[in-house]
C-alpha positions in Angstrom: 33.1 25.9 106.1 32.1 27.9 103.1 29.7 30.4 103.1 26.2 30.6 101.3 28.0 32.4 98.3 30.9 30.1 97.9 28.2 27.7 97.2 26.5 29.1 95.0 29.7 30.0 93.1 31.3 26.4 93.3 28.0 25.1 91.9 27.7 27.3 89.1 31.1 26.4 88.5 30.3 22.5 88.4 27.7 22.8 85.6 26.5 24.5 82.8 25.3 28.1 82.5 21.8 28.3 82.1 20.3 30.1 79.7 17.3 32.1 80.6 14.0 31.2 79.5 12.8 33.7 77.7 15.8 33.6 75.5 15.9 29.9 74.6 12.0 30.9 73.6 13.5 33.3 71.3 15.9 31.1 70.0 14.2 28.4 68.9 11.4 30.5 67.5 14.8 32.1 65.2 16.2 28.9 64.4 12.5 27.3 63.3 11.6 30.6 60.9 15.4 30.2 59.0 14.8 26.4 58.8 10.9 27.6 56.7 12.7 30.2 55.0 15.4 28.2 53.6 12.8 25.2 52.9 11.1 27.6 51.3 13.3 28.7 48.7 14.4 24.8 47.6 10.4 24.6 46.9 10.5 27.6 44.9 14.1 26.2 43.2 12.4 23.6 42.4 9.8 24.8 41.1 11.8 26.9 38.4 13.6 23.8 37.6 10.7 22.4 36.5 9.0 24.9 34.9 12.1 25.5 32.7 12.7 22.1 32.1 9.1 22.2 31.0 9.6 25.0 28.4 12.8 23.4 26.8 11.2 20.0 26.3 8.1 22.1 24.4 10.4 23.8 22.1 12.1 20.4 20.9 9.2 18.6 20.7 8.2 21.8 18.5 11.6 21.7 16.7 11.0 18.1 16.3 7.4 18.3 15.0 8.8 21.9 12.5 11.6 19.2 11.4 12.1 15.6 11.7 8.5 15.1 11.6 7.0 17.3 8.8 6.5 15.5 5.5 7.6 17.7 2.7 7.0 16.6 -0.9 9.8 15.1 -3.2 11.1 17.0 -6.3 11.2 15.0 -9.7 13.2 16.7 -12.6 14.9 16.4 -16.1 18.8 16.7 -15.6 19.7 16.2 -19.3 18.2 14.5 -22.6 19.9 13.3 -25.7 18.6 12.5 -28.9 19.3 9.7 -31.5 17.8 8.0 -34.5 16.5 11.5 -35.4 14.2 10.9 -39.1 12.4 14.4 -40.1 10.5 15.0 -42.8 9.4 18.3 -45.0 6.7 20.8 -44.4 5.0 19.3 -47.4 5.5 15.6 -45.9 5.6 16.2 -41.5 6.4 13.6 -40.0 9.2 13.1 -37.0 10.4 9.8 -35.5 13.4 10.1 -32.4 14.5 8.3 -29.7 15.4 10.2 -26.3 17.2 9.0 -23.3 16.6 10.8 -20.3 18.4 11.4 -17.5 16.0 12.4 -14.0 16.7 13.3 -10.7 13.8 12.8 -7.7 15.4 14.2 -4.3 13.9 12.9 -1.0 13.9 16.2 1.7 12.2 13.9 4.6 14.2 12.3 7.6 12.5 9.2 6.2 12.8 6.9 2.8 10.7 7.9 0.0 8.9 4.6 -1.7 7.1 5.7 -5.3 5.4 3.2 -7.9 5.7 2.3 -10.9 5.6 5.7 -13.1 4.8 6.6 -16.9 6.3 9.9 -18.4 4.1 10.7 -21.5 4.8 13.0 -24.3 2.6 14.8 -26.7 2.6 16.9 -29.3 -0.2 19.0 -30.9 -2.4 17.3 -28.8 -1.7 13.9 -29.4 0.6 11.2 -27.7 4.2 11.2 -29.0 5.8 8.3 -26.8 5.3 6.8 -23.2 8.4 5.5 -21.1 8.3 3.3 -18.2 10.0 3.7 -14.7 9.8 0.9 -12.1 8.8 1.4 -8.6 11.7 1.6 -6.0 12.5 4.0 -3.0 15.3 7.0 -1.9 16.8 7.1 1.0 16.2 9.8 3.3 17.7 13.1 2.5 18.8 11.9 -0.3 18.6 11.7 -4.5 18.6 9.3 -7.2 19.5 9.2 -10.2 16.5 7.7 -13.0 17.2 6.7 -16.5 14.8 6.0 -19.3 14.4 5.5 -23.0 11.5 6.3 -25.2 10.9 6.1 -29.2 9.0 9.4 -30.4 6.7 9.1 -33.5 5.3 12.5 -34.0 1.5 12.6 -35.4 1.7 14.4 -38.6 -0.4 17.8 -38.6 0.0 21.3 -39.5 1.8 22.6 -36.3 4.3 20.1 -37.4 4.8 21.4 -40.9 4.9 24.7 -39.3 8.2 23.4 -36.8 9.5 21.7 -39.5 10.2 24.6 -41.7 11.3 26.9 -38.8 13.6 23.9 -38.0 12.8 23.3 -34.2 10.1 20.9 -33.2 9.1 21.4 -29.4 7.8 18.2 -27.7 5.7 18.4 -24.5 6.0 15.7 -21.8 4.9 14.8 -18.5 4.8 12.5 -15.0 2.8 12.0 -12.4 4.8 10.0 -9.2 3.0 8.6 -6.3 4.3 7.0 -3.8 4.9 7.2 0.3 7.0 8.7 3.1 7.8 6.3 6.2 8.8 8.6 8.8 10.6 6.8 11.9 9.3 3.3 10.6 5.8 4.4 12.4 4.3 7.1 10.5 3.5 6.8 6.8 2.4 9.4 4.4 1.1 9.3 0.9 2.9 11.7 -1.3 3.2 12.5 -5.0 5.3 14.4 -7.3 5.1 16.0 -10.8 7.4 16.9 -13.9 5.8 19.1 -16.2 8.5 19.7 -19.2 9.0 20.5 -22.8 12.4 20.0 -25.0 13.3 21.5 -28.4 14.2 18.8 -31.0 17.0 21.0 -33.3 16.6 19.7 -37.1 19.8 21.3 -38.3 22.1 20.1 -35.6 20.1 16.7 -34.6 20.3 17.2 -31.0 18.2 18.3 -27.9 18.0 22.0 -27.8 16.6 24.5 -24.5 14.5 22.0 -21.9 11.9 24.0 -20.1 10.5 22.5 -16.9 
């Protein structure tokens, strides 16, 4: 027969060893603050996420808005002008007759096409209206430039600026155009813009040809 403390041993043997109470207490109270901690610092991961993901979307809606989005006006210029059919009078007799063909430029800067109306260019001299030339209405793509031709027969009115040029042997001729039109951004967003040219070419007697264009 076995005694009272081979009992107690053989049973102790047959199952687990039990853990006092006090320490599974302590355990789980261990284990439940680490599982807070840790769910703690996801929330807080999280939360950076999104705040940063918050900042980087402002600054390309910003860059966007700075960019893509701003409407910026279009640039209209003279490239080059020749002359021909060039009739000149004296300083006793002024008079001047020409014909000029122009070559413009109008550059789009806008992430969107550029449409513009039918234009007149106008030139004057002393005051007076020297010629008018016509450009039809059309459009530039985005980012882009075109290229504008026109033709225009100058009759000069007589006066004494005239007879003035006339014996110095350059005649300057003033001219000028006013471009309206519209910038469709993204097909969505439309904006009315317009452009100016504000020039003046030198008309050389001696050598029958365009002299210094100022613009």
């Amino acid at each position: 027969m076995l005694s009272d403390k081979d009992q107690t041993i053989s049973h102790s043997g047959n199952g687990r060893y039990n853990t006092p109470p006090d320490a599974e207490l302590l355990a789980g109270v261990g284990s439940g603050g680490g599982g807070a901690d840790f769910r703690r610092k996801k929330r807080n991961k999280c939360l950076l996420f999104i705040f940063l993901f918050a900042i980087f979307q402002t600054g390309v809606i910003l860059i966007f808005s700075l960019t893509v989005m701003k409407v910026r006006t279009p640039k209209l210029r003279l490239r080059s002008a020749a002359l021909s059919n060039l009739a000149a009078g004296t300083p006793a007799n002024p008079l001047l007759r020409a014909s000029i063909t122009a070559d413009l430029s109008l550059r789009n800067p806008n992430f969107g096409q550029y449409k513009f109306h039918n234009t007149t260019v106008e030139f004057f001299y002393s005051g007076g209206t020297a010629g008018r030339a016509a450009m039809r209405g059309s459009s530039v793509g985005w980012r882009s430039t075109r290229r504008i031709g026109f033709n225009v027969d100058l009759d000069l009115p007589a006066s004494d600026e005239l007879a003035r040029e006339l014996s110095t042997g350059i005649v300057t001729i003033d001219f000028r155009a006013q471009m309206k039109g519209r910038v469709d951004l993204i097909f969505v967003m439309r904006k009315k813009r317009s452009t100016a040219m504000n020039c003046s070419v030198e008309v050389v007697i001696a050598t029958r040809a365009i002299g210094d264009i100022k613009c």
